[in-house]
C-alpha positions in Angstrom: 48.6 86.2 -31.3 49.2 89.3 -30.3 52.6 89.0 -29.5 53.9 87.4 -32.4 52.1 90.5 -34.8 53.7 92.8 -32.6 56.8 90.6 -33.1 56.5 90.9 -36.8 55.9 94.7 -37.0 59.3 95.4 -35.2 61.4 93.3 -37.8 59.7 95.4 -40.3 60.3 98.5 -38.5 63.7 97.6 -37.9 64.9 96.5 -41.8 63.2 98.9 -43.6 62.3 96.3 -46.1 60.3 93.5 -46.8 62.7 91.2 -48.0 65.5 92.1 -45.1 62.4 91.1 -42.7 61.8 88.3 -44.1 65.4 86.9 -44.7 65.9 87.9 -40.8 62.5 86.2 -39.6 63.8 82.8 -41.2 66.6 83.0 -39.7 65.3 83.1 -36.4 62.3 80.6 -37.4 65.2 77.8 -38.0 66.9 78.8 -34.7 63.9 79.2 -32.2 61.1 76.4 -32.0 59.0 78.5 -29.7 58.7 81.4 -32.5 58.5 78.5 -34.8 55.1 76.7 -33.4 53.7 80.4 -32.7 54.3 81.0 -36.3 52.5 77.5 -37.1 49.1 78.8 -34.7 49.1 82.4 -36.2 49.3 81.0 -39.6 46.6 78.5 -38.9 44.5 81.1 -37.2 44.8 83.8 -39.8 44.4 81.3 -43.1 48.0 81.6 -44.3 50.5 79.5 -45.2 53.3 79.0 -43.4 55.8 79.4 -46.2 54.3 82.9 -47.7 52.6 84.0 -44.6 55.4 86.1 -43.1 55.2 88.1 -46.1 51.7 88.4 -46.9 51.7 90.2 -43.6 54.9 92.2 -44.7 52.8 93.5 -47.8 49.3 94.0 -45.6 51.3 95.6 -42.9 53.1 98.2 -45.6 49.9 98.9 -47.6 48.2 100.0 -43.9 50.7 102.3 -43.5 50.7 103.7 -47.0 47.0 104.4 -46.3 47.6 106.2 -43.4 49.6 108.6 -45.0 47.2 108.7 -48.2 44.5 109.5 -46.3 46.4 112.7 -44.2 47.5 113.7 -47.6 43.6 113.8 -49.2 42.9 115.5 -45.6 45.6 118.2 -46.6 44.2 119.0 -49.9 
């Protein structure tokens, strides 16, 4: 499961936006049935669906970051 996270945080990484990474993960979803049935067990695992799951992790993944840098900005003040 591991693997497929890390998999999603470098699409993020790389668009710089939610909606980039998500128009670029089903893209490859319809073209790869390996990253397809991974998808399928991380989204059973985790309690997703699979059709908002990609982005639900999109918006959790963007929020942790966001909190990172809240929290060094209450440290600086």
């Amino acid at each position: 499961m591991d693997d497929i996270t890390h998999f999603f945080t470098q699409l993020i990484e790389q668009s710089l936006s939610i909606d980039i990474a998500e128009a670029e993960f089903k893209r490859l979803l319809a073209e790869d049935a390996d990253l397809q049935n991974s998808y399928s067990e991380w989204c059973a695992s985790v309690g997703v669906s699979e059709r908002h799951g990609f982005r639900e992790f999109c918006e959790d993944y963007i929020d942790s970051q966001n909190d990172v840098w809240d929290q060094l900005r209450d440290y600086d003040e």
